[in-house]
N, CA, C and O of each residue as an XYZ file, in Angstrom:
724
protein
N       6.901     19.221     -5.067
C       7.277     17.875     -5.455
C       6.372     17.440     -6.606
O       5.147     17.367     -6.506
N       6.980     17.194     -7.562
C       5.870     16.833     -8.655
C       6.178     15.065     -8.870
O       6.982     14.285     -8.359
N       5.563     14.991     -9.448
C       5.511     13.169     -9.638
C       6.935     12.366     -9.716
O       7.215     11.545     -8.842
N       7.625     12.582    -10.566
C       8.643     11.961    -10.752
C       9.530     12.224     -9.738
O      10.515     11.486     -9.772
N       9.509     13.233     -8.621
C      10.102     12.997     -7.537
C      10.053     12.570     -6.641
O      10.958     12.157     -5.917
N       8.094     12.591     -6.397
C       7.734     11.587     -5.482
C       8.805     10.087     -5.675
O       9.691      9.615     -4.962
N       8.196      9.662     -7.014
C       8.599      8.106     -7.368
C      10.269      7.868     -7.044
O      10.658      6.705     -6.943
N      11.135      8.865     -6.902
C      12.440      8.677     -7.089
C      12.671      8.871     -5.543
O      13.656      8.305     -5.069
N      11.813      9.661     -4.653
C      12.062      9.376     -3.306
C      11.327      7.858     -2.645
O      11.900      7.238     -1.748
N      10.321      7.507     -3.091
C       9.812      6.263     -2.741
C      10.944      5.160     -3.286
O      11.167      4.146     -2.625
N      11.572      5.404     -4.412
C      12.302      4.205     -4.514
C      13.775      4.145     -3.824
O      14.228      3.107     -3.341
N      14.694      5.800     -3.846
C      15.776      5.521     -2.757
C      15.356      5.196     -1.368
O      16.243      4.743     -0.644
N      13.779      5.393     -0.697
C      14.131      5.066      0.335
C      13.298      3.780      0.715
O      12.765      3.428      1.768
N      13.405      3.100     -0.790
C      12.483      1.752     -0.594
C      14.154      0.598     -0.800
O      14.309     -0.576     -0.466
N      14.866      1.297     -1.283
C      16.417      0.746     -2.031
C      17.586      0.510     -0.136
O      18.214     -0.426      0.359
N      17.306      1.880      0.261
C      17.813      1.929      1.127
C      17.778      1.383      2.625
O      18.727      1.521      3.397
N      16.041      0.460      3.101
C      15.731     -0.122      3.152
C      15.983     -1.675      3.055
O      16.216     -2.300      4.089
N      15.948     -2.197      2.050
C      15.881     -3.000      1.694
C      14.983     -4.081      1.984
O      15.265     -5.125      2.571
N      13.804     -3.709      1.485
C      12.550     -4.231      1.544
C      11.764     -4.039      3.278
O      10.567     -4.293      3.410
N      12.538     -3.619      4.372
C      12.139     -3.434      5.576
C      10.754     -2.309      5.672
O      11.405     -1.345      5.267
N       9.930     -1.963      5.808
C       8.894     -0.780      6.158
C       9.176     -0.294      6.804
O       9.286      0.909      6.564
N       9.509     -0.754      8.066
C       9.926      0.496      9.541
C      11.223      1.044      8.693
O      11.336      2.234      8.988
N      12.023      0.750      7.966
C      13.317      1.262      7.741
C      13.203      1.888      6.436
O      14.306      2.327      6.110
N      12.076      2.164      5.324
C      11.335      2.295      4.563
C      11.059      3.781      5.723
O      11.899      4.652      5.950
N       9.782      3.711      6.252
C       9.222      4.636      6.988
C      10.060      5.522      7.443
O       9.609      6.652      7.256
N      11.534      5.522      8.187
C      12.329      6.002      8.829
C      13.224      6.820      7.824
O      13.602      7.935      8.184
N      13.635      6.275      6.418
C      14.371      7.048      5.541
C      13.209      7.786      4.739
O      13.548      8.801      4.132
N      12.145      7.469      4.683
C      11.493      8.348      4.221
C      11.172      9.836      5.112
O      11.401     10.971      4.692
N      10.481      9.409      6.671
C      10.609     10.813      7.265
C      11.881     11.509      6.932
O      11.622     12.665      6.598
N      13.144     11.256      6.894
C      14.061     12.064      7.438
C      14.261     12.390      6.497
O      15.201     13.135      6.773
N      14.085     12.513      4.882
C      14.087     13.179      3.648
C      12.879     14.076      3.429
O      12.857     14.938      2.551
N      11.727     13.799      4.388
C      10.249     14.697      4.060
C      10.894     16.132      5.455
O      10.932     17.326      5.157
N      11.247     15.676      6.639
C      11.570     16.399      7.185
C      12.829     17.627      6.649
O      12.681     18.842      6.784
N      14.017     16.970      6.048
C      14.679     17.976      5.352
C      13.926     18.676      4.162
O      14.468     19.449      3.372
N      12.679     18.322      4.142
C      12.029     19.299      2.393
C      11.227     20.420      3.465
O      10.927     21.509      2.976
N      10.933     20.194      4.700
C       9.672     20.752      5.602
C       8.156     20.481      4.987
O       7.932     19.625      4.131
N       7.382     21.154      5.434
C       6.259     20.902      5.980
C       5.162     20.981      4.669
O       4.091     20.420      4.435
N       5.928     21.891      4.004
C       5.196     21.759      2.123
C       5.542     20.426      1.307
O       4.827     19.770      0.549
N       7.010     20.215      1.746
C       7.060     18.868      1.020
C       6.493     17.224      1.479
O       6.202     16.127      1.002
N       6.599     18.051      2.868
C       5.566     16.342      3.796
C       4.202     16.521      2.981
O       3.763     15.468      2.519
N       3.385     17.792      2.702
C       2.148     18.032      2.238
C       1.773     17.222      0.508
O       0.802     16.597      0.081
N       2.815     17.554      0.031
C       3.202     16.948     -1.376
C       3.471     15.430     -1.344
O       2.698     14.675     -1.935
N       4.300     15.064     -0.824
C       4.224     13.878     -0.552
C       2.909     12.937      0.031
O       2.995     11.709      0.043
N       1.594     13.710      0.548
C       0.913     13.109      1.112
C      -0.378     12.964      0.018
O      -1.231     12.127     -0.277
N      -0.071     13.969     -0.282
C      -0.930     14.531     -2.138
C      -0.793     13.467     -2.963
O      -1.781     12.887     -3.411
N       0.499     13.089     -3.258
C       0.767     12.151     -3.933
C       0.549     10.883     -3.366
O      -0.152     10.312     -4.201
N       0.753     10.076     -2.383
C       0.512      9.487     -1.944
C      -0.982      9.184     -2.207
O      -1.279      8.377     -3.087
N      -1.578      9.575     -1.745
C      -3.428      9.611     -1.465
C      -3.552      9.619     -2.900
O      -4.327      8.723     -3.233
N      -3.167     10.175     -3.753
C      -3.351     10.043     -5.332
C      -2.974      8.709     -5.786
O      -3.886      8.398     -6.553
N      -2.033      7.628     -5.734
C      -1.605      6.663     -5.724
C      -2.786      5.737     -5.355
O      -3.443      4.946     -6.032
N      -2.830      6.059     -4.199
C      -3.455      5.201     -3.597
C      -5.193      4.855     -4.580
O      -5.774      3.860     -5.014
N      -5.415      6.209     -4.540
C      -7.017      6.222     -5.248
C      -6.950      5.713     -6.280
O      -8.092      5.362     -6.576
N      -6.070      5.375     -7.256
C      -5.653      4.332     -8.496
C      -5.478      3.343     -8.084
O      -4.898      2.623     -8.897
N      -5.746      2.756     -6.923
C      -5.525      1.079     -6.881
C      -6.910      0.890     -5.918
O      -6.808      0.254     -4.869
N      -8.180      1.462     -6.318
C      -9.275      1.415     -5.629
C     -10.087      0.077     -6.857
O     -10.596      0.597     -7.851
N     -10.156     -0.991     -6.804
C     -10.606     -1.736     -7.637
C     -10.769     -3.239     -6.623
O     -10.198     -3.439     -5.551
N     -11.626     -4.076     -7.272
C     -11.760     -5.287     -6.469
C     -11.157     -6.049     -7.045
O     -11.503     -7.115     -6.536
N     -10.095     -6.367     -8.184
C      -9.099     -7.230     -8.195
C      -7.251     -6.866     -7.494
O      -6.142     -7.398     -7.508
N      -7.819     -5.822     -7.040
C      -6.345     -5.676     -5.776
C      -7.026     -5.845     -4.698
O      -6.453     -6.562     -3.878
N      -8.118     -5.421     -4.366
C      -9.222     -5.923     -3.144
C      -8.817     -7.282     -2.386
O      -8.412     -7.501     -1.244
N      -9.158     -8.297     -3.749
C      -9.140    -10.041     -3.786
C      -7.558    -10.023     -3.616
O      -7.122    -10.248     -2.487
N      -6.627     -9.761     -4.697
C      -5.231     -9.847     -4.524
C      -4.437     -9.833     -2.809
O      -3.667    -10.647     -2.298
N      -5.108     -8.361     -2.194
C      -4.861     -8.208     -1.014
C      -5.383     -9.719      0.050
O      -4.806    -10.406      0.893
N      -6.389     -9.716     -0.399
C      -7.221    -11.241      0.276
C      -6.473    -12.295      0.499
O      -6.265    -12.842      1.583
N      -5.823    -12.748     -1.179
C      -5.288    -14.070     -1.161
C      -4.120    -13.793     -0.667
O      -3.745    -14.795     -0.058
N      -3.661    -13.302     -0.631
C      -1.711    -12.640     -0.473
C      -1.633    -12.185      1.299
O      -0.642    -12.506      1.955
N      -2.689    -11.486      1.872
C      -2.481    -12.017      3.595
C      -3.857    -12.487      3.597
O      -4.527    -11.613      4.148
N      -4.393    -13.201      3.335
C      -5.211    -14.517      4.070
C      -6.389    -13.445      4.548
O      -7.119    -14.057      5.328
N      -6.740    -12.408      4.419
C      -8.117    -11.352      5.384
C      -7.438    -10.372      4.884
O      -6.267    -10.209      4.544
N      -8.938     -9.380      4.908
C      -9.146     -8.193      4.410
C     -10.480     -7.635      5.079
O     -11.572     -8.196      5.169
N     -10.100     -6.419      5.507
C     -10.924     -5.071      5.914
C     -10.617     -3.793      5.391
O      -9.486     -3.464      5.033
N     -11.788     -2.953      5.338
C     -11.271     -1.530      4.975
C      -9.917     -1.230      5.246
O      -9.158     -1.027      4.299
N      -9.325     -1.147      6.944
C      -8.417     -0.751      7.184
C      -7.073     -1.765      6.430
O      -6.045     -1.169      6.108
N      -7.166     -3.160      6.211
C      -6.420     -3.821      5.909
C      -5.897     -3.727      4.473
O      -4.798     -4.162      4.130
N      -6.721     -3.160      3.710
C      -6.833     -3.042      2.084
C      -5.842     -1.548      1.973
O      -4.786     -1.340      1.376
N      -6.859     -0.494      2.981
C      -5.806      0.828      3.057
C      -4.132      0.750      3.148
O      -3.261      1.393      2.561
N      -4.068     -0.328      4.147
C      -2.813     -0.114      4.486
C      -1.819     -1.183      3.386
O      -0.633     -0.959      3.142
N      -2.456     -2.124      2.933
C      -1.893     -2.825      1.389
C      -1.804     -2.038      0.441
O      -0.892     -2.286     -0.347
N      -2.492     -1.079      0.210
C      -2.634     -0.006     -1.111
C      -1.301      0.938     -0.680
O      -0.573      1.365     -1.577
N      -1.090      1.163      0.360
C      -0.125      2.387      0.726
C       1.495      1.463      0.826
O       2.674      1.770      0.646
N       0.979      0.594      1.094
C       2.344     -0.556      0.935
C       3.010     -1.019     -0.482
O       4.193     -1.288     -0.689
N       2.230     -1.031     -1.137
C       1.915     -1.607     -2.481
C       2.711     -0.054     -3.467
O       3.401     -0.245     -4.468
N       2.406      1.430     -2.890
C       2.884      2.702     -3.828
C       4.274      2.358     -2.995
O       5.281      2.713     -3.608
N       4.483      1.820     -1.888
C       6.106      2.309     -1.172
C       7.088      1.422     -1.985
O       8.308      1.473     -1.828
N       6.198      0.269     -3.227
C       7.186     -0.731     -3.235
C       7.779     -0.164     -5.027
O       8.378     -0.904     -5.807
N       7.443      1.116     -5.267
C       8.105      1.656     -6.472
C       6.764      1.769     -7.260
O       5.630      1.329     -7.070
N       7.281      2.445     -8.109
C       6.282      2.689     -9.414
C       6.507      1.657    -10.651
O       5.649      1.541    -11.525
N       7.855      0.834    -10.665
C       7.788     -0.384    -11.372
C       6.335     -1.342    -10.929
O       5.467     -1.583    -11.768
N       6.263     -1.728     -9.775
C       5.544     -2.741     -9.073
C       4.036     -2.311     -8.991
O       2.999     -2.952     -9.160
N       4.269     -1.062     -8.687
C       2.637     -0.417     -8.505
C       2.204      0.054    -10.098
O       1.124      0.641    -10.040
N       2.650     -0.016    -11.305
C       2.321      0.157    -12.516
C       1.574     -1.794    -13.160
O       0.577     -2.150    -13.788
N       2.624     -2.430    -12.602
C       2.310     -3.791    -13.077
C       1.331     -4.151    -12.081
O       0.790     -5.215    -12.384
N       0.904     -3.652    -11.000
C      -0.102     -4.257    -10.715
C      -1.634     -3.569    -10.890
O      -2.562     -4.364    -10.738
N      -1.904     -2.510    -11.121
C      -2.792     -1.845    -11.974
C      -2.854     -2.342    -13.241
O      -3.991     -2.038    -13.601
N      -2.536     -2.691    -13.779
C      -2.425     -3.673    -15.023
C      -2.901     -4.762    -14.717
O      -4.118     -4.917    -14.822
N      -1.940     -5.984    -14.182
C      -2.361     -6.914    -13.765
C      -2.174     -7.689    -12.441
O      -1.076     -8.239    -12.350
N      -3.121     -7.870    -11.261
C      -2.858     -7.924    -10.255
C      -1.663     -9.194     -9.729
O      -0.775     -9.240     -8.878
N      -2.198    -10.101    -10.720
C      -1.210    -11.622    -10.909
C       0.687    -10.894    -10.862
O       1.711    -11.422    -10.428
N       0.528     -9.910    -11.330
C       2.285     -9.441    -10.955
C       2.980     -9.669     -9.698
O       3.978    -10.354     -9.476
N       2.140     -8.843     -8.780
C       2.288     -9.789     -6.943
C       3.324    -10.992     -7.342
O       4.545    -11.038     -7.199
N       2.439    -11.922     -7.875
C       3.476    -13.583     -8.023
C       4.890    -13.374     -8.377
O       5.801    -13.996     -7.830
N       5.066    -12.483     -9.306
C       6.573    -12.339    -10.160
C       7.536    -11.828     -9.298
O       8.632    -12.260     -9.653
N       7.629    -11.067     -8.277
C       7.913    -10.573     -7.256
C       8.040    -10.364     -5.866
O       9.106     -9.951     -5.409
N       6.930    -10.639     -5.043
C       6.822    -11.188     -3.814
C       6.932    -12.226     -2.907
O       6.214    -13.186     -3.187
N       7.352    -12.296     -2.282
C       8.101    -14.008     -1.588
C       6.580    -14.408     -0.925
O       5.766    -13.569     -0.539
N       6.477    -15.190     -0.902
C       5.592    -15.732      0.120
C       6.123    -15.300      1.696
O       5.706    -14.816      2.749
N       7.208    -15.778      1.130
C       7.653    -15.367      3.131
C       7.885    -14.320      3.422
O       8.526    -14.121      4.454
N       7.476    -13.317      2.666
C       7.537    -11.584      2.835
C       6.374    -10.642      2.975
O       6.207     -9.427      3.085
N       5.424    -12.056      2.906
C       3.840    -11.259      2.993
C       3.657    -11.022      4.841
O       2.745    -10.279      5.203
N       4.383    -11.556      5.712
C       3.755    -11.214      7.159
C       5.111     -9.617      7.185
O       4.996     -8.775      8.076
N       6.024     -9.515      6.314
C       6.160     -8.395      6.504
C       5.802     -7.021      5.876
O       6.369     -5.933      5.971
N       4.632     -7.423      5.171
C       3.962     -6.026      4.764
C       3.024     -5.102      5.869
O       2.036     -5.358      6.559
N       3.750     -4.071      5.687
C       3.334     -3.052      6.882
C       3.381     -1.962      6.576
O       4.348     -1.209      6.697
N       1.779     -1.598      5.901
C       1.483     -0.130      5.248
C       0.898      0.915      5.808
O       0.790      2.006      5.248
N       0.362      0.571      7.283
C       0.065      1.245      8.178
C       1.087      2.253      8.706
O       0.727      3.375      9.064
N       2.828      1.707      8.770
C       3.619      3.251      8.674
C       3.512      3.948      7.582
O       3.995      5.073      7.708
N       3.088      3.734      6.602
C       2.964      4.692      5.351
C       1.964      5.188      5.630
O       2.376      6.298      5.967
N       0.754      5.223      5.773
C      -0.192      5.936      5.621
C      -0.401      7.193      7.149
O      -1.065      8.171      7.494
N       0.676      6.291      7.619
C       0.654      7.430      9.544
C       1.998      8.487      9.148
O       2.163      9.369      9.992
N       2.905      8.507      8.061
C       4.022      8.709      8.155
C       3.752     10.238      8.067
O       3.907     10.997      9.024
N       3.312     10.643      6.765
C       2.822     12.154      7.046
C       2.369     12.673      7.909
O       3.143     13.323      8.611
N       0.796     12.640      8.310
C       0.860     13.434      9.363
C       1.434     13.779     10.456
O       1.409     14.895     10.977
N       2.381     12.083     11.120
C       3.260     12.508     12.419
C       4.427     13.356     11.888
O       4.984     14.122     12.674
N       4.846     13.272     10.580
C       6.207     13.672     10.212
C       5.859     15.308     10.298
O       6.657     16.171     10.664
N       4.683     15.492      9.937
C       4.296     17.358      9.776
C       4.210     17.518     11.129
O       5.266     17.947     11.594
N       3.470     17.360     11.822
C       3.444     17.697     13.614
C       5.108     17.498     14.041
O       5.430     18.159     15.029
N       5.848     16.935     13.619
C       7.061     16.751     13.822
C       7.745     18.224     13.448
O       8.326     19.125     14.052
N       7.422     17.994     12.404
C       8.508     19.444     11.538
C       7.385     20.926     12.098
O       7.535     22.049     11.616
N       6.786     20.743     12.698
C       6.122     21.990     13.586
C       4.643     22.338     13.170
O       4.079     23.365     13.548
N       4.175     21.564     12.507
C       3.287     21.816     12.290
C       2.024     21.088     13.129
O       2.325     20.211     13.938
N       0.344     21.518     12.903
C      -0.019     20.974     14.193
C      -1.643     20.072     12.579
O      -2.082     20.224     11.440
N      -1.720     19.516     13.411
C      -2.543     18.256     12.836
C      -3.776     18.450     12.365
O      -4.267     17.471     11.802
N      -4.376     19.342     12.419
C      -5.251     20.104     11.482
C      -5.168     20.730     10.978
O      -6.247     20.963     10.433
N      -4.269     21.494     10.620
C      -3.407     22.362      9.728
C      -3.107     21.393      8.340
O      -3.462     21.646      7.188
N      -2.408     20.311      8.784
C      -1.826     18.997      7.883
C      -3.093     19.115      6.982
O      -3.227     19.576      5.849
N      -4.156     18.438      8.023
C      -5.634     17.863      7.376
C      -6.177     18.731      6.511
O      -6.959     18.308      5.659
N      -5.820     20.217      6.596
C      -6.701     21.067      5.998
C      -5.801     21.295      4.634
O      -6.252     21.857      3.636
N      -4.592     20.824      4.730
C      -3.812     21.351      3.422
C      -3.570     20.256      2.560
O      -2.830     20.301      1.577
N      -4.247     19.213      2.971
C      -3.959     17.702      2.005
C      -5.442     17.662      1.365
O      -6.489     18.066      1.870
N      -5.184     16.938     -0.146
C      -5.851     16.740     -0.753
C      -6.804     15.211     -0.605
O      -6.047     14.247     -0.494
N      -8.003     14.908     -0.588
C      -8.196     13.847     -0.721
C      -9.287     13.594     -1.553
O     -10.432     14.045     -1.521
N      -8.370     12.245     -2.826
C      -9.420     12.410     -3.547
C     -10.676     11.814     -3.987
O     -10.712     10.614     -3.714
N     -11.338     12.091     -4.361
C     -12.863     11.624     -4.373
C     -13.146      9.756     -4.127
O     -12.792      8.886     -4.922
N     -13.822      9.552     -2.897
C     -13.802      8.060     -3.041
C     -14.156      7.376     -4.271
O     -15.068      7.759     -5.003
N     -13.424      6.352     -4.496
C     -13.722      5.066     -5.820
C     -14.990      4.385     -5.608
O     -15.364      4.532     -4.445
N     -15.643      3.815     -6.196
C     -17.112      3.044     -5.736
C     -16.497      1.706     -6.727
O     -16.282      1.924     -7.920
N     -16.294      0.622     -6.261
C     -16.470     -0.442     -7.333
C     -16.921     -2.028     -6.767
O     -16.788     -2.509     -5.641
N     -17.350     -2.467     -7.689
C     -18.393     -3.899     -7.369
C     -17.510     -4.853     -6.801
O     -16.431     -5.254     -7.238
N     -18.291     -5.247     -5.475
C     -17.284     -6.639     -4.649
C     -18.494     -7.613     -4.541
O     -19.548     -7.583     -3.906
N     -17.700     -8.837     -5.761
C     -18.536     -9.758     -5.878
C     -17.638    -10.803     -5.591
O     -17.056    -11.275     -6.568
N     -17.410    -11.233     -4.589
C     -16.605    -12.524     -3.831
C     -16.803    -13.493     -4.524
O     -17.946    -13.712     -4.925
N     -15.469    -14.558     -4.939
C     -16.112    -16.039     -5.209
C     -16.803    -16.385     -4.270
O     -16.658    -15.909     -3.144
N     -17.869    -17.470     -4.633
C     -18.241    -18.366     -3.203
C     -17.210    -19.422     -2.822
O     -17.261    -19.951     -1.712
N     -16.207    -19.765     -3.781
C     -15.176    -20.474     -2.602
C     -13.783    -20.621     -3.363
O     -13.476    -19.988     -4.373
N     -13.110    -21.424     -2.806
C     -11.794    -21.271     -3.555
C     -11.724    -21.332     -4.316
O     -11.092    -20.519     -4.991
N     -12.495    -22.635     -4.915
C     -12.191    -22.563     -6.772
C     -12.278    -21.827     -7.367
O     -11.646    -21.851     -8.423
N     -13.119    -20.727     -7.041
C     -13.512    -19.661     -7.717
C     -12.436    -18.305     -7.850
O     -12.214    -17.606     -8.839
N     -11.814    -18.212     -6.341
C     -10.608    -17.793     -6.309
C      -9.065    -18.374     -7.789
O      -8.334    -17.900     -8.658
N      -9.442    -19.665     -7.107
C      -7.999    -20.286     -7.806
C      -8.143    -19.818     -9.449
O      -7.194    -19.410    -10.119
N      -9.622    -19.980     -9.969
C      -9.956    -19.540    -11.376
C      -9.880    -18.581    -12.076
O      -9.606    -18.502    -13.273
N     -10.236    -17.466    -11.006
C     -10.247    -15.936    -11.445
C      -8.532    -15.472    -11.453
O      -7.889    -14.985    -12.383
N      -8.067    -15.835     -9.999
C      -6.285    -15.239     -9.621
C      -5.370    -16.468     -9.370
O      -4.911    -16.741     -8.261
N      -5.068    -17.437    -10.896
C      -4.637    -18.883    -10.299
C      -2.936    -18.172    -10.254
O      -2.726    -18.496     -9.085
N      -2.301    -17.828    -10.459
C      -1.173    -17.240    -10.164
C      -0.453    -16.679     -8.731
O       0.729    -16.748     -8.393
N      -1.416    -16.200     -8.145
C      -1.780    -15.669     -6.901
C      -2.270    -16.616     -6.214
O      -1.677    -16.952     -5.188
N      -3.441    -17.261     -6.597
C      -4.096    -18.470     -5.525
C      -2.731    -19.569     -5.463
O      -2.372    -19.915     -4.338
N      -1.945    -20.136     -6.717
C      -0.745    -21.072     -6.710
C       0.235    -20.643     -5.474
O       0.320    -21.336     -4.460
N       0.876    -19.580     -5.637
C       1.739    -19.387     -4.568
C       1.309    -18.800     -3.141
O       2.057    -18.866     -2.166
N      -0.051    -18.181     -3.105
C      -0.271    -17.231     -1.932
C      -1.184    -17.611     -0.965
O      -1.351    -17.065      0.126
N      -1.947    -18.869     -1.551
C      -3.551    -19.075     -0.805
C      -2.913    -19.908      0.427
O      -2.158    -20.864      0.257
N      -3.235    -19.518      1.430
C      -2.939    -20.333      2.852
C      -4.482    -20.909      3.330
O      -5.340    -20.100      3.684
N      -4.725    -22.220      3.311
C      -6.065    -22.068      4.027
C      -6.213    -22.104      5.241
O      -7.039    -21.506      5.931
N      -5.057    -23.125      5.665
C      -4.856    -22.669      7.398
C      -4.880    -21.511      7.660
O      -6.008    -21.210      8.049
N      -4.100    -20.548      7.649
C      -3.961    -19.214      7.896
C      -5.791    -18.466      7.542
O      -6.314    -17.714      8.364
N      -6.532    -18.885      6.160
C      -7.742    -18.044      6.175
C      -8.496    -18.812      7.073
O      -9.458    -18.156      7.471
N      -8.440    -20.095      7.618
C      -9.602    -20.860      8.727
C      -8.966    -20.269      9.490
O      -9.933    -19.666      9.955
N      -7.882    -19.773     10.237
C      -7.635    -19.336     11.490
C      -8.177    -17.892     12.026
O      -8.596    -17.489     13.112
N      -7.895    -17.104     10.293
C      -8.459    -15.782     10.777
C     -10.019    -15.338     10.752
O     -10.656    -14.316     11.004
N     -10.255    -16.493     10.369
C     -11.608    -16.270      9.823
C     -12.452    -17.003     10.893
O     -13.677    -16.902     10.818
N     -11.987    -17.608     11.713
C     -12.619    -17.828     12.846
C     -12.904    -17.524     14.205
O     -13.543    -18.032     15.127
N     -12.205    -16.516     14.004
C     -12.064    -15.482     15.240
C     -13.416    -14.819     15.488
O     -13.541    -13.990     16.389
């Protein structure tokens, strides 16, 4: 699978879908499963390659303002959400993170769910017969990103740096709720 097929399977089965993830996730296995167990591998290559291009702290913050909290695991699974939504979307936002706004509903942010993307390979290879360290040993992963996380100290600082993003996305109810846990 070389690049441009990745992108052309992420987008029929992001099309076919229609913006859903579980249904996203589901047309994607059943096209990695008809390639077998080299093409789940390729696909995961690529994937993880994707992903390591959106290692920066203005998709970091983006992820922040757009669901209200962020953790390692929460950022992972936005980054893997973020390659499922095409290479139109994931090009403009490596560029500029403010793209989010041009595109994303507000009321579509509690359905981002990138955690089936990033689980989809390995169950899909143990699926197609293969066993789970086998997967691990034949996927590439590439070198962690290191980059500076310097938080506003408060909203304004947010609204200043990402006012595009802070305009439509900033919930503060939603960040006092999670943030008080």
């Amino acid at each position: 699978m070389n690049q441009e097929e990745f992108w052309s399977l992420v987008e029929t089965s992001r099309q076919a879908a229609g913006g859903d993830c579980e249904a996203q996730a589901v047309a994607l296995r059943t096209a990695l499963l008809k390639g077998g167990k080299d093409q789940i591998v390729a696909f995961a290559n690529h994937l993880n390659g994707r992903i390591s291009e959106l290692m920066s702290f203005d998709l970091l913050a983006a992820s922040f303002i757009i669901q209200s909290y962020t953790s390692d695991d929460a950022f992972a699974d936005f980054q893997a959400w973020l390659v499922m939504q095409g290479r139109e979307r994931f090009e403009a936002a490596l560029k500029d993170v403010s793209s989010f706004a041009q595109w994303l509903k507000r009321e579509d942010v509690e359905g981002i769910d990138g955690r089936v993307f990033v689980t989809l390979a390995p169950t899909t290879y143990q699926e197609a017969g293969g066993k789970e360290d086998e997967f691990y040993d034949r996927v590439a992963f590439p070198d962690e990103v290191d980059f500076e996380i310097v938080w506003p100290e408060d909203k304004s600082g947010f609204e200043s740096r990402w006012p595009a993003l802070y305009r439509k996305f900033w919930n503060q109810e939603r960040v006092n709720e999670l943030h008080q846990e």
